[in-house]
N, C-alpha and C positions, 0 to 999 in steps of 0.2 A: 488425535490421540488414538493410539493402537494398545489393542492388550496380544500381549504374546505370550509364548509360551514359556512356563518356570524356566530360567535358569539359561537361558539364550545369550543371554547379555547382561554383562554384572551393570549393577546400578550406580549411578552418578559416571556410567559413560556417556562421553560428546563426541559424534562427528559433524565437524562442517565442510561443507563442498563447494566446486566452484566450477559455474559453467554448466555441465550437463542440470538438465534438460534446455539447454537459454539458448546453446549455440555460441556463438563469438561476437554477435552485435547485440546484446543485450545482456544487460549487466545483472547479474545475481547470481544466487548458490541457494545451496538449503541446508538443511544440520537434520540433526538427528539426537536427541535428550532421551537416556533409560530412566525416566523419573523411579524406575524400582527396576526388581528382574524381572517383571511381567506387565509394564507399560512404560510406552515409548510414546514422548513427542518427537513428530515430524514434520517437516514443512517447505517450503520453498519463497524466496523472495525475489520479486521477479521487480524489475524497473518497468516504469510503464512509458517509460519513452522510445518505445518500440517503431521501429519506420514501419513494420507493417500493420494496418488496422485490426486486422485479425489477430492480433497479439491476447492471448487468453488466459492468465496466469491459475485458474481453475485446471486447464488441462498442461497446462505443464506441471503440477503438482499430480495428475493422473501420471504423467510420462516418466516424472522422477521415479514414481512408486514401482514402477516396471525392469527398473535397472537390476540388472541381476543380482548387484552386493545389497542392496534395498530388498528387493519382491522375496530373497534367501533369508533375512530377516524380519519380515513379515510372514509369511506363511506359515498356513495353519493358526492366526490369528484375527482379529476381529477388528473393525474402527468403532471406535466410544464415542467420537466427538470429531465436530470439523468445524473451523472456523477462516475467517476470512478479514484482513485490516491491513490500510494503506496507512503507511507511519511517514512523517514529518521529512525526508533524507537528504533535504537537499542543500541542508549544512548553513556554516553560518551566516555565507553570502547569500543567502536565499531566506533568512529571517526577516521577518517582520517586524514595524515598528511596535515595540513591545509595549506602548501607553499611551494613552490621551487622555481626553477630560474624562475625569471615572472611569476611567479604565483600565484593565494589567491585565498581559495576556501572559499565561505562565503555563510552563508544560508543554507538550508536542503541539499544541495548538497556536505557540511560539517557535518553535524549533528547536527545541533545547533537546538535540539527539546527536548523540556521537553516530558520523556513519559507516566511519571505518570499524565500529567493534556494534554497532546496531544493538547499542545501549542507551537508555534513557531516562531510566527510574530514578538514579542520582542526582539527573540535574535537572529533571522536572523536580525533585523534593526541593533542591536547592533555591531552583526557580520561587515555589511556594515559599520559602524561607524571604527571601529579598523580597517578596513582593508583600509578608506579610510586615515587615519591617518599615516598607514605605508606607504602607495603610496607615502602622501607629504612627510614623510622622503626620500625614494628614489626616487623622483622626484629633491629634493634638491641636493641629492650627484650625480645625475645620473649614479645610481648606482643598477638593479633590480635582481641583485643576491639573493639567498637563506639567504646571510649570513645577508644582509639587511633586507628582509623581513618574517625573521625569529622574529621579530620584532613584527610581527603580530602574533605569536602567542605568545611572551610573553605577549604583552598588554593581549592575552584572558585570560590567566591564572593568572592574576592579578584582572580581572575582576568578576565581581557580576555575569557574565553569568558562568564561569566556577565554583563560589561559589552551584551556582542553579544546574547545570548539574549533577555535583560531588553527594551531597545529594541525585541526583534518579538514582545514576549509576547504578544499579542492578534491577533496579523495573523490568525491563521487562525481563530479565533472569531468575529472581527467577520465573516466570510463563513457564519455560520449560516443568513443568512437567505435570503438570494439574492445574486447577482453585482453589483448595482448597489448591494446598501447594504454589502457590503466593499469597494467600489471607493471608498465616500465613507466609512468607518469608516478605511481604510485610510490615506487622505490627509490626516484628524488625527490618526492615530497618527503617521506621516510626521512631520508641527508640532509634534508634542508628548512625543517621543522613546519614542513607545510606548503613552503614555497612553490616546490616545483622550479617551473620554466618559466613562470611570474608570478605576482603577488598574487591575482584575481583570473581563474579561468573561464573561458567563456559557459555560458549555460540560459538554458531557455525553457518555457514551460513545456511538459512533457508532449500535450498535447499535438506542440506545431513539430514535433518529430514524424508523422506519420507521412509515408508516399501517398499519391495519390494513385486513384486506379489509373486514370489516363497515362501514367507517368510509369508504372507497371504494371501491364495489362495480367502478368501470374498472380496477382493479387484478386483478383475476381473469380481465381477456382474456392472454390470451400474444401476446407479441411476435412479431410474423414474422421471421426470418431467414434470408437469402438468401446464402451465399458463392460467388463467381464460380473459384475456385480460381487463381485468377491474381494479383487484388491483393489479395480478402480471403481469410479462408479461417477450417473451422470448428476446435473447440478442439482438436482431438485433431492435426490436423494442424500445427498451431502447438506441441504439445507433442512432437511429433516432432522440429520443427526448436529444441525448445529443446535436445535431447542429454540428456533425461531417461532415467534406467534405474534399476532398482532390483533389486533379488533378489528373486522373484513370488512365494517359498516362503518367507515371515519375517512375523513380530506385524506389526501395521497401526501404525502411527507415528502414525496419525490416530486419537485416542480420543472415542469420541462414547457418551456417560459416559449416556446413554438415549435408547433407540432408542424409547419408546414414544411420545415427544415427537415425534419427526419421523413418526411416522405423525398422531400426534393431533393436538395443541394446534396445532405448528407450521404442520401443511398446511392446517387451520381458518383458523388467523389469518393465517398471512403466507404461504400458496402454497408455501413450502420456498425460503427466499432462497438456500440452500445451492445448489441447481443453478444458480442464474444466476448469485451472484458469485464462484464455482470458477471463475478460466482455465483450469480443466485437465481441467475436465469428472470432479472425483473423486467427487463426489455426485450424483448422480441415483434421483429416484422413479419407481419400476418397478411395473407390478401383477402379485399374486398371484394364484394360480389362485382365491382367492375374491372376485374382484373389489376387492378394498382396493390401496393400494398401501405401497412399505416401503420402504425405505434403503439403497440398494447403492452398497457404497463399490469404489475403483478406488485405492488409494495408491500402487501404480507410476506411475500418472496424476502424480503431483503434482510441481509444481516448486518448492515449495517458501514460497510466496510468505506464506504465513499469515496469511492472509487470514480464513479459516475461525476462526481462533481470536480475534479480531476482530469479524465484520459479523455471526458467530449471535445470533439473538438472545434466546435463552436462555442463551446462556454455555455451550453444550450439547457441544462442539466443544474439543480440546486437542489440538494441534501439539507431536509430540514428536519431536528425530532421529532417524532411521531409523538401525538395523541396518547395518553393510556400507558407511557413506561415500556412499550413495545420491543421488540426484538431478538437480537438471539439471548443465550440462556449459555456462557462461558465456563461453565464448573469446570475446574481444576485444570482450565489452558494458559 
């Protein structure tokens, strides 16, 4: 959130983008929301299925804010708030079995996200609807077996949310490869309610997208980063302004199930993607007094985005709630 100056940009304007800062092999845009004439949401959504490790959606949100029709509408103004969240996107072929014995999963933690318009609040409500409806059926029989609330996922697939889902089943698949051939994967699914060039495009977990360094050795320079402390800034200070706090004296919330891996395999193969695509700066490799380096975690850092449990790519990494109601502090994003 940015506060600007009176009268810059009438209010209930929207720009969204595509592409810059991502390049052409990474799939996303950003927007830009005048919640009034004198605050502005902005942002960037970046895929994390990036071939390169170093993929860093924190400084490609610095890179956006640099672009001249951007940094021209900023200036001379101030950031209020920064925030940070990996959302659901990988559509319907990528949902989960939505029930078991007691169980209904409902909401992004289902999939229930359009990704072609990166909406979701209607059919997580909906979601919450169906699933509240299967409950009263097994609340009647008292009965919270699968075979019951199995129930809840016919009602979904009888449903207008699964009619909407179905139609953009591929949108974000067909962008595996680069920006120009989900622009044109994109435009027969558009023609063919979904279809595309088959019913089911291929798609994999983000993580096994990454090169390795052996595989290309310019992946082992590090990126320069420059924050001017004005319009960008580095992560520690964006997680200031996110209203992050935690209790500094409680278990790590962030379980990294072997630490031998991030000193070995991972810093061999993949550089430690962990430090780059943290916005929160909660991992970083440190050296030891014997020259090697190790794993030092920061989980008050963390805002929660879970990200981490996600883009590792050994699966090496589990996101648990913290202790105490912890984290960042969202007002009015």
């Amino acid at each position: 959130l940015w506060e600007i100056p009176k009268g810059r940009i009438a209010a209930g304007t929207v720009w969204h983008t595509l592409g810059y800062p991502l390049g052409y092999n990474l799939y996303g845009g950003g927007w830009i929301y005048a919640m009034s004439d004198e605050l502005l949401s902005l942002g960037v959504a970046s895929a994390l299925n990036a071939r390169d490790p170093r993929n860093d959606p924190h400084r490609h949100l610095q890179d956006f804010k640099t672009h001249p029709f951007i940094s021209a509408m900023l200036k001379d103004g101030k950031m209020v708030k920064y925030g940070a969240k990996t959302i659901s996107e990988g559509g319907y072929w990528a949902m989960p079995q939505i029930y078991a014995d007691r169980l209904m999963l409902v909401g992004e933690s289902a999939g229930f996200l359009n990704s072609m318009r990166l909406k979701g609040i209607h059919l997580a409500l909906k979601s919450g609807m169906m699933a509240a409806e299967t409950a009263f059926e097994a609340l009647s029989k008292e009965d919270y077996s699968a075979v019951v609330l199995k129930g809840y996922d016919e009602r979904f697939h009888r449903s207008w949310a699964a009619r909407e889902l179905y139609r953009v089943r591929n949108f974000h698949q067909a962008y595996e490869k680069c920006l120009f051939n989900g622009m044109f994967h994109t435009g027969l699914q558009m023609m063919t309610a979904g279809r595309g060039v088959k019913n089911r495009y291929h798609a994999e977990a983000d993580h096994k997208r990454y090169r390795k360094l052996t595989e290309e050795p310019d992946l082992r320079r590090p990126i320069a980063r420059k924050f001017d402390g004005v319009l960008t800034f580095d992560k520690l200070t964006d997680v200031f302004a996110s209203g992050t706090k935690h209790e500094e004296h409680q278990p790590s919330h962030l379980k990294v199930l072997d630490l031998d891996i991030c000193s070995g395999r991972c810093a061999v193969e993949y550089g430690n993607p962990c430090q780059h695509f943290c916005p929160a700066q909660v991992y970083e490799m440190v050296k030891t007094e014997d020259g090697k380096k190790k794993l030092q975690l920061s989980p008050s850092n963390c805002v929660h985005c879970k990200t981490c449990d996600i883009a590792d790519p050994y699966e090496n990494i589990t996101w648990a709630p913290p202790e105490g109601g912890g984290g960042p502090k969202y007002g009015g994003m």
